[in-house]
Jmol script that loads the backbone (N, CA, C; Angstrom):
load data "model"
ATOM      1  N   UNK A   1     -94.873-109.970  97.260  1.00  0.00           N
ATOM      2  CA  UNK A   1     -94.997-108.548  97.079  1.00  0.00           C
ATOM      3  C   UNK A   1     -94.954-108.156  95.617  1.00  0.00           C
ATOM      4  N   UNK A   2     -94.452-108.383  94.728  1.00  0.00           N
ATOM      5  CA  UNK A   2     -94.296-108.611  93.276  1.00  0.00           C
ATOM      6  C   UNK A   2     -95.276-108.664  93.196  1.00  0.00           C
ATOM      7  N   UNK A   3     -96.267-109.397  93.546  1.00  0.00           N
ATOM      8  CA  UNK A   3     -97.820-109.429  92.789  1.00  0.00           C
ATOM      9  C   UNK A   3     -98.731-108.152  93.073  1.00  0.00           C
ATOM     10  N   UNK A   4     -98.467-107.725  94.332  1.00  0.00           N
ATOM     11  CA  UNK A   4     -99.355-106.892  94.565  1.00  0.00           C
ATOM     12  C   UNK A   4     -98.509-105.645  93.800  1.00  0.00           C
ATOM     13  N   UNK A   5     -97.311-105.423  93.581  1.00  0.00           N
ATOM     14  CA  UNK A   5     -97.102-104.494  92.758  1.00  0.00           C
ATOM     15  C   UNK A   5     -97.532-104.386  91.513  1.00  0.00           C
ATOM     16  N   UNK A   6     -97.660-105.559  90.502  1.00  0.00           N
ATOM     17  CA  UNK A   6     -98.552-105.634  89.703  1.00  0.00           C
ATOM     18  C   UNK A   6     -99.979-105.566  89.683  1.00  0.00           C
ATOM     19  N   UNK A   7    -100.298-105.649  90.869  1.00  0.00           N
ATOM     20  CA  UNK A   7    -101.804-105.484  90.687  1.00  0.00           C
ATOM     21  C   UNK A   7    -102.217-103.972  90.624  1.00  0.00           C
ATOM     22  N   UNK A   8    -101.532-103.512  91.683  1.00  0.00           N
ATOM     23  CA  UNK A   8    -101.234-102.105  91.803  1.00  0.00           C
ATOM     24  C   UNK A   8    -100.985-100.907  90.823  1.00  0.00           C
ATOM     25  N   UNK A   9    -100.481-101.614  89.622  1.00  0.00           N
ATOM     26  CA  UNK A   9    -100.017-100.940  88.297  1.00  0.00           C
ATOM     27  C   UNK A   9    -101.193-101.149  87.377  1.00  0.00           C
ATOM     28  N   UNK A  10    -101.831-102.327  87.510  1.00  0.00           N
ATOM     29  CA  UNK A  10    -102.856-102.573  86.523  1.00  0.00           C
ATOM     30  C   UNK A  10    -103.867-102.161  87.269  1.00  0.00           C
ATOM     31  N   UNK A  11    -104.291-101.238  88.264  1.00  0.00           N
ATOM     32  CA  UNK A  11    -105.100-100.471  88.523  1.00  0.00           C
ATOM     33  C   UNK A  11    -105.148 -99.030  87.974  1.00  0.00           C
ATOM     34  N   UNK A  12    -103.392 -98.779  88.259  1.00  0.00           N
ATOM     35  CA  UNK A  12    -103.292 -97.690  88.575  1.00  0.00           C
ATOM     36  C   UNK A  12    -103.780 -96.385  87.485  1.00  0.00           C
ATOM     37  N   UNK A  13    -104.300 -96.846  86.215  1.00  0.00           N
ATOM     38  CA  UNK A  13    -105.099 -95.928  85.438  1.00  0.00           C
ATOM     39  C   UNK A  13    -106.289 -96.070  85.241  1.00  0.00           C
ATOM     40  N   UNK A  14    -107.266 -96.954  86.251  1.00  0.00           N
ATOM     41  CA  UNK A  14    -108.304 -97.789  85.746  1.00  0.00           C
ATOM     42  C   UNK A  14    -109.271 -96.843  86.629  1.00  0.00           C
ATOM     43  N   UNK A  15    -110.308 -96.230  86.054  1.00  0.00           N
ATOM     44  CA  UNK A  15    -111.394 -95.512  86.787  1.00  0.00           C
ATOM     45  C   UNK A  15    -112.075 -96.959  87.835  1.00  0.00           C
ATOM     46  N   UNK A  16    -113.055 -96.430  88.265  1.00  0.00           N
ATOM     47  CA  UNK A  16    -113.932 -97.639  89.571  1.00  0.00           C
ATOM     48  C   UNK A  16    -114.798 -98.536  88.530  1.00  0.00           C
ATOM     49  N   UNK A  17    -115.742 -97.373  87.522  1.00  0.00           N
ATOM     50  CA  UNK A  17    -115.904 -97.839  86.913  1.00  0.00           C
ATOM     51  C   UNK A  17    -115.681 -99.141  85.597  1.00  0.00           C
ATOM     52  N   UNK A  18    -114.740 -98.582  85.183  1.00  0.00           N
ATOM     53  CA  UNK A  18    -113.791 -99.932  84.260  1.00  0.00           C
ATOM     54  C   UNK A  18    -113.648-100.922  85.183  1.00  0.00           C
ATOM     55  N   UNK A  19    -113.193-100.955  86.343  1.00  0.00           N
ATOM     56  CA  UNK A  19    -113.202-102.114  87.057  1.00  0.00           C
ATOM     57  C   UNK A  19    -114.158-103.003  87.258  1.00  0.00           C
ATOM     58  N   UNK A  20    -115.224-102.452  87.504  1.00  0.00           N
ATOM     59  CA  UNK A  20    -116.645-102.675  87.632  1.00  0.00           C
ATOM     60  C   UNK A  20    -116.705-103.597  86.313  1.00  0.00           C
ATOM     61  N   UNK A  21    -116.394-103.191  85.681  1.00  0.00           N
ATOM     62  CA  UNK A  21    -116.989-103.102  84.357  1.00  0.00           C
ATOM     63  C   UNK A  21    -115.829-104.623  84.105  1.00  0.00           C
ATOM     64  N   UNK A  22    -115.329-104.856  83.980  1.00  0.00           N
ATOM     65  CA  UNK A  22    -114.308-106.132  83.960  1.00  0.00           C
ATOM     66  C   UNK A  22    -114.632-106.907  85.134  1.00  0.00           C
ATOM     67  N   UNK A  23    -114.933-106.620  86.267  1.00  0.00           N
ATOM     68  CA  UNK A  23    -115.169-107.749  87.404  1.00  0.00           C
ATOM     69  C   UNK A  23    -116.575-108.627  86.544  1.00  0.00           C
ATOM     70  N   UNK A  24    -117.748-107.722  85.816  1.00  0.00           N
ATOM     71  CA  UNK A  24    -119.175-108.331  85.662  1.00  0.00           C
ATOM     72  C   UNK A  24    -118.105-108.929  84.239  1.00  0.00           C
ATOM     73  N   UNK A  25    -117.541-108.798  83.422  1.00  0.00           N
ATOM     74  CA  UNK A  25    -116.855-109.768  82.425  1.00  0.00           C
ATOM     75  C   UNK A  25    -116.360-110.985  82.773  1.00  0.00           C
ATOM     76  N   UNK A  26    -115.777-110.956  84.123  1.00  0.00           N
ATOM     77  CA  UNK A  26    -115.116-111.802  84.474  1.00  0.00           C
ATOM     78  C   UNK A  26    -115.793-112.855  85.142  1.00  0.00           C
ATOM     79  N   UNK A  27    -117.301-112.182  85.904  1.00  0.00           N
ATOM     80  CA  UNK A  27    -117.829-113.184  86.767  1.00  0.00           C
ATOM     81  C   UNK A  27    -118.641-114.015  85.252  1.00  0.00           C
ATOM     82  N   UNK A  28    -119.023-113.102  84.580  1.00  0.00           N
ATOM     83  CA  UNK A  28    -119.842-113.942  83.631  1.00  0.00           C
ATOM     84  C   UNK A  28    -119.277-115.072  82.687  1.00  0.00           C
ATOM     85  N   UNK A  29    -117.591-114.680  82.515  1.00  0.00           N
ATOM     86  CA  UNK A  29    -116.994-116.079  82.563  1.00  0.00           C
ATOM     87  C   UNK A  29    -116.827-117.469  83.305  1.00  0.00           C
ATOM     88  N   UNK A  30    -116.809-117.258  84.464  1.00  0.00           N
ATOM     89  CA  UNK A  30    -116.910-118.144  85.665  1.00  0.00           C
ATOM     90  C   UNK A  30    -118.542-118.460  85.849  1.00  0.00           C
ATOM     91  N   UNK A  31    -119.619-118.058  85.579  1.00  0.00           N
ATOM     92  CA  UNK A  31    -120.900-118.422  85.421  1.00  0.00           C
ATOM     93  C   UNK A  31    -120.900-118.998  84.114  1.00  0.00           C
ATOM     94  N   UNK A  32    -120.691-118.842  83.022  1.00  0.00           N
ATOM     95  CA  UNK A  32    -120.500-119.840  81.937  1.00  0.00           C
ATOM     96  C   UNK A  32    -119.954-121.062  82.378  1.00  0.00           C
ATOM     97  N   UNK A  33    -118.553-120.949  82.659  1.00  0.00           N
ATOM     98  CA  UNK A  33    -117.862-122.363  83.361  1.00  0.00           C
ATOM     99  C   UNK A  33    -117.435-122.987  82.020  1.00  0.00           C
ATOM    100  N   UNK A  34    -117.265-122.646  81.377  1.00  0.00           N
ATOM    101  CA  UNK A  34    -116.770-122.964  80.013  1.00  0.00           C
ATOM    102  C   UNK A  34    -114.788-122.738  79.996  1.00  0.00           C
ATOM    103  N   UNK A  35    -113.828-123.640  80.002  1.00  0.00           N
ATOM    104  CA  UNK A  35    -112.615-123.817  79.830  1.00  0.00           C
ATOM    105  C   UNK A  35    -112.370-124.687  80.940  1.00  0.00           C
ATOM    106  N   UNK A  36    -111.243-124.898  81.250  1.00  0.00           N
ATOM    107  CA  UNK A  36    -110.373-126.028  82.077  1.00  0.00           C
ATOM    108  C   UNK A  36    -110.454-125.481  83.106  1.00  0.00           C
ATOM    109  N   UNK A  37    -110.388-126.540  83.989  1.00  0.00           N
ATOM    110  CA  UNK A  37    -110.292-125.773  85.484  1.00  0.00           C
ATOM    111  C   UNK A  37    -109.121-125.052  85.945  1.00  0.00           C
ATOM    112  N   UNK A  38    -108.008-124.629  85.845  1.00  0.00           N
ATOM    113  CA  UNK A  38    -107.145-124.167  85.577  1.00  0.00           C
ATOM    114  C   UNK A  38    -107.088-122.783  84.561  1.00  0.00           C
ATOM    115  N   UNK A  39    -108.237-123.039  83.776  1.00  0.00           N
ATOM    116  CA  UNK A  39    -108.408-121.434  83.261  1.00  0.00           C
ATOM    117  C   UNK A  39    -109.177-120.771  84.359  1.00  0.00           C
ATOM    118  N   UNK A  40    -110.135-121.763  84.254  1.00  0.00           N
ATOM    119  CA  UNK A  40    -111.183-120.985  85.865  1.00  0.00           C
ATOM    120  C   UNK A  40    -110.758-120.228  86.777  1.00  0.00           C
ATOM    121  N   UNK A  41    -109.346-121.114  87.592  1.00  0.00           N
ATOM    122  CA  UNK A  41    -108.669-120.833  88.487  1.00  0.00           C
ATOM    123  C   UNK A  41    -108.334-119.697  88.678  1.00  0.00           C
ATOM    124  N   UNK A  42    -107.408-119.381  87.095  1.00  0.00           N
ATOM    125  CA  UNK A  42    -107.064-117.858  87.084  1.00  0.00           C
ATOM    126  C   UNK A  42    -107.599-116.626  86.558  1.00  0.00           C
ATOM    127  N   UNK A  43    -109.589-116.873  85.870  1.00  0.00           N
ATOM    128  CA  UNK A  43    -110.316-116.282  85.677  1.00  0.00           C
ATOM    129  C   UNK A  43    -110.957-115.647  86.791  1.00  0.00           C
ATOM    130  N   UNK A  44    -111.067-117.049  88.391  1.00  0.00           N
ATOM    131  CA  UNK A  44    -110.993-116.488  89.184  1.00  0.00           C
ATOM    132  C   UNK A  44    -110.251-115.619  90.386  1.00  0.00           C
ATOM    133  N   UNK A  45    -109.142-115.847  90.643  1.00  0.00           N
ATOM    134  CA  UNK A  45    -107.798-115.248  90.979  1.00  0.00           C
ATOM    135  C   UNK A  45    -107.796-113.516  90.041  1.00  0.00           C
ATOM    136  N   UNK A  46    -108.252-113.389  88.740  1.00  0.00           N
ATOM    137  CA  UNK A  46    -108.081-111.926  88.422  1.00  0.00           C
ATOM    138  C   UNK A  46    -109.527-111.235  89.187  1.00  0.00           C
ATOM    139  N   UNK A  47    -110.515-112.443  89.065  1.00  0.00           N
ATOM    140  CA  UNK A  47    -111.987-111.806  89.062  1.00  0.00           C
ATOM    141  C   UNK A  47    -111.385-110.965  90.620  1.00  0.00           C
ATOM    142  N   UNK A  48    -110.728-111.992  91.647  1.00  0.00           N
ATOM    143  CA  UNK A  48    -111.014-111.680  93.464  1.00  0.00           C
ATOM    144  C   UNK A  48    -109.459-110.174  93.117  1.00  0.00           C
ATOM    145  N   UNK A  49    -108.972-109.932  92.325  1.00  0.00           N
ATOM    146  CA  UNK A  49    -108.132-108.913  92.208  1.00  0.00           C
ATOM    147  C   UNK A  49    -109.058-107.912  92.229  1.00  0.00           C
ATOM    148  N   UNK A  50    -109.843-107.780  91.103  1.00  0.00           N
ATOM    149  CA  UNK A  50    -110.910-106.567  91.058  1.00  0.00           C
ATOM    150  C   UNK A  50    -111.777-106.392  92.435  1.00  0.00           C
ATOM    151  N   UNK A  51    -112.291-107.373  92.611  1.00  0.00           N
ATOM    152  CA  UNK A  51    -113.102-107.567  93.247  1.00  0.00           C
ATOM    153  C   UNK A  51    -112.812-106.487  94.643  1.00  0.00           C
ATOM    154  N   UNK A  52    -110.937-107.006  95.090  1.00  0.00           N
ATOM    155  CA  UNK A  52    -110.874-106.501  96.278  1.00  0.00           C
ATOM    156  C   UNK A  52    -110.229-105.085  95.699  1.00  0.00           C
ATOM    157  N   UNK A  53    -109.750-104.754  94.923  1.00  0.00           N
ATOM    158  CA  UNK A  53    -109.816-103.098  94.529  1.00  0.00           C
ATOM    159  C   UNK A  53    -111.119-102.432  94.245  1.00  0.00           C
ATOM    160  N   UNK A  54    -112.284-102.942  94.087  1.00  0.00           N
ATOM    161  CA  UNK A  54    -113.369-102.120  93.878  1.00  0.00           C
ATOM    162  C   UNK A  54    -114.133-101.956  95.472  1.00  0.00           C
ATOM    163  N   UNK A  55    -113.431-102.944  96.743  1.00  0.00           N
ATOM    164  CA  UNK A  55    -114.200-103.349  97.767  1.00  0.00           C
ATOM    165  C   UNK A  55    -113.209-102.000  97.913  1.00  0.00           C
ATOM    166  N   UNK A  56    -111.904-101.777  98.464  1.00  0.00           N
ATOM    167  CA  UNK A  56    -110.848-100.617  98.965  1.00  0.00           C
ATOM    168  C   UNK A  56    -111.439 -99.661  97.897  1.00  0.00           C
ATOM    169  N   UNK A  57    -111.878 -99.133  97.021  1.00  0.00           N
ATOM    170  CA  UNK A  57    -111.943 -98.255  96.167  1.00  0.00           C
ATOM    171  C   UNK A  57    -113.322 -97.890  97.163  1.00  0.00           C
ATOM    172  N   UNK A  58    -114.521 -98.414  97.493  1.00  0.00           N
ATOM    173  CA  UNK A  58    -115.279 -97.819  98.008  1.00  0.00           C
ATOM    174  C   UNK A  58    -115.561 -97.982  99.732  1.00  0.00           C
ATOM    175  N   UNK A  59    -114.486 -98.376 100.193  1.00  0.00           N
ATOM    176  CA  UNK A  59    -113.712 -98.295 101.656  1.00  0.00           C
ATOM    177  C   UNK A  59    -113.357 -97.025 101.596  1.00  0.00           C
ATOM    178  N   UNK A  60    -112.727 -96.567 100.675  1.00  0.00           N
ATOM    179  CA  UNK A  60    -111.555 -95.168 100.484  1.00  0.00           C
ATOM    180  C   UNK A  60    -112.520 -93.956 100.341  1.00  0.00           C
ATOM    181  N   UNK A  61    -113.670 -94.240  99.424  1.00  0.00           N
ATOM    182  CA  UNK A  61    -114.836 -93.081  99.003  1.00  0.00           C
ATOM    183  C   UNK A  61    -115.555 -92.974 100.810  1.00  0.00           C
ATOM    184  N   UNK A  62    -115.807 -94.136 101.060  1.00  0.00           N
ATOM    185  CA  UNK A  62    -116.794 -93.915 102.321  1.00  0.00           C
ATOM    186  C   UNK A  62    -116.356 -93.145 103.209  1.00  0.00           C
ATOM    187  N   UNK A  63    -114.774 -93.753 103.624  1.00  0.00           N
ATOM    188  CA  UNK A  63    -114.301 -92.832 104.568  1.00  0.00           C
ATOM    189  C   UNK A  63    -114.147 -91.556 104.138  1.00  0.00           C
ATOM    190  N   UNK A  64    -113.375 -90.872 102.912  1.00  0.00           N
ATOM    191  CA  UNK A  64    -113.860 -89.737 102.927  1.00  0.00           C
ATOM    192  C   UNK A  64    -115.191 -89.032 102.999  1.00  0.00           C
ATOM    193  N   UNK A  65    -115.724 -89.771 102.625  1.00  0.00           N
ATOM    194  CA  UNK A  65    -117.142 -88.886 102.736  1.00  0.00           C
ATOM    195  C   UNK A  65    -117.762 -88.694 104.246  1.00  0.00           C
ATOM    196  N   UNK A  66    -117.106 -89.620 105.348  1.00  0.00           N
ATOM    197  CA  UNK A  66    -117.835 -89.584 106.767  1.00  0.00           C
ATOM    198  C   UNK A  66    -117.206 -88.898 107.068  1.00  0.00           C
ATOM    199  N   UNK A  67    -115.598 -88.246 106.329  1.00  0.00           N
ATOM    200  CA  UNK A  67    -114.597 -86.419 107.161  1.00  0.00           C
ATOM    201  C   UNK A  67    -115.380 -85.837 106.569  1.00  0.00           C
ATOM    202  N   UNK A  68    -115.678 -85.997 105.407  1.00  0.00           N
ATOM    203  CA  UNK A  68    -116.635 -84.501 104.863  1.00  0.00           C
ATOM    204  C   UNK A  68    -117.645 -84.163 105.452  1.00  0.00           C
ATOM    205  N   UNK A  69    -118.515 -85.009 106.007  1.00  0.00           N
ATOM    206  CA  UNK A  69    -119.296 -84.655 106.636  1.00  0.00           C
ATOM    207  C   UNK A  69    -119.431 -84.651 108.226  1.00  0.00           C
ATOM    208  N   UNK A  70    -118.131 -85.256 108.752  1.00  0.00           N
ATOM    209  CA  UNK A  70    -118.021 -84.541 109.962  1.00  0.00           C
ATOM    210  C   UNK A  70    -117.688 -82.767 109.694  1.00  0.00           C
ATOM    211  N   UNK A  71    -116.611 -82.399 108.650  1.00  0.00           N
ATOM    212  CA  UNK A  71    -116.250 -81.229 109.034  1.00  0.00           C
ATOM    213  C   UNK A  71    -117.322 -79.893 108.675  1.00  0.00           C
ATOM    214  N   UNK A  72    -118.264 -81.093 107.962  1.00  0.00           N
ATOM    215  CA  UNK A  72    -119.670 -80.210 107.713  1.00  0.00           C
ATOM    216  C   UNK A  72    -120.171 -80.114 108.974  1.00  0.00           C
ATOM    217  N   UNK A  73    -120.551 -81.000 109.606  1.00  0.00           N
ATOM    218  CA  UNK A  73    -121.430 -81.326 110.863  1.00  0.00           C
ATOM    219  C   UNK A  73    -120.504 -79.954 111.941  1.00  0.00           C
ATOM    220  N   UNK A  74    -119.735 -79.607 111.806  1.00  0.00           N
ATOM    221  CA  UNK A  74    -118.657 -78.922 113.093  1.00  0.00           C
ATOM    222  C   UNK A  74    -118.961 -77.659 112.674  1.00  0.00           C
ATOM    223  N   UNK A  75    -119.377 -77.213 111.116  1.00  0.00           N
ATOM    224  CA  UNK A  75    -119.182 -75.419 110.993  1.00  0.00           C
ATOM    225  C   UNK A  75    -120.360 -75.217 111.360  1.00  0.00           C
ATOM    226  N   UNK A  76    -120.503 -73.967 112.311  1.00  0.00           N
ATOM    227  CA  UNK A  76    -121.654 -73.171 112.220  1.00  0.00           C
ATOM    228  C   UNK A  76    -122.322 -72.008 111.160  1.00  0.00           C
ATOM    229  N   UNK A  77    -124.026 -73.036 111.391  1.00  0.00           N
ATOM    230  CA  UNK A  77    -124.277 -72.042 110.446  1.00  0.00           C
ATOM    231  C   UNK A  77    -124.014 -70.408 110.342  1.00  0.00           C
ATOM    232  N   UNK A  78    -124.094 -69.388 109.432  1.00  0.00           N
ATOM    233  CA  UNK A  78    -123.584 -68.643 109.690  1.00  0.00           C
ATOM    234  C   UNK A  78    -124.962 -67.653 109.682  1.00  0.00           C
ATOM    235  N   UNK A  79    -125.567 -68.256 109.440  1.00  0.00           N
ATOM    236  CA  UNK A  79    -127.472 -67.475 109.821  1.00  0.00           C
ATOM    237  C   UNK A  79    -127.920 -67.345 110.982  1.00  0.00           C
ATOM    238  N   UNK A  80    -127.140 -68.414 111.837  1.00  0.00           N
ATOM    239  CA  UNK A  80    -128.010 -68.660 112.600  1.00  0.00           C
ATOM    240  C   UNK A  80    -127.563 -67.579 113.739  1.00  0.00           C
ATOM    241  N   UNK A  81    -125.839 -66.850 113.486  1.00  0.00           N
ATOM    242  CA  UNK A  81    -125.468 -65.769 114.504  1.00  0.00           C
ATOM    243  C   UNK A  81    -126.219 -64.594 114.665  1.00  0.00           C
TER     244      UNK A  81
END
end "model"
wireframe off; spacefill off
backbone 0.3
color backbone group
């Protein structure tokens, strides 16, 4: 649990974007393949951190957006009375 509290903190000011934006840094390290495998390891271990906060970051957008547009879908128009 410790970890995910840290992960949690090193999100916690980070727009979607910046994340974004460090996951393509990170994969393009691991596509180089350049250091020890053991750097790899934990180049990849931060990369799958982002990875799964940018996957919940747009889990979190979707679902709101399918209430928004249910509670759109429910009002009547008001022209049409």
């Amino acid at each position: 649990m410790a970890t995910q509290n840290t992960n949690e903190s090193k999100f916690n000011d980070m727009t979607y974007e910046e994340a974004v934006t460090k996951l393509s840094e990170l994969i393009s390290v691991l596509e180089k393949g350049e250091g020890s495998f053991d750097e790899l390891m934990e180049v990849y271990k931060e990369a799958f951190e982002y990875y799964t906060y940018c996957s919940e970051y747009l889990n979190s957008a979707g679902e709101k957006m399918r209430e928004l547009n249910s509670k759109i879908a429910s009002l009547q128009n008001p022209l049409e009375d």
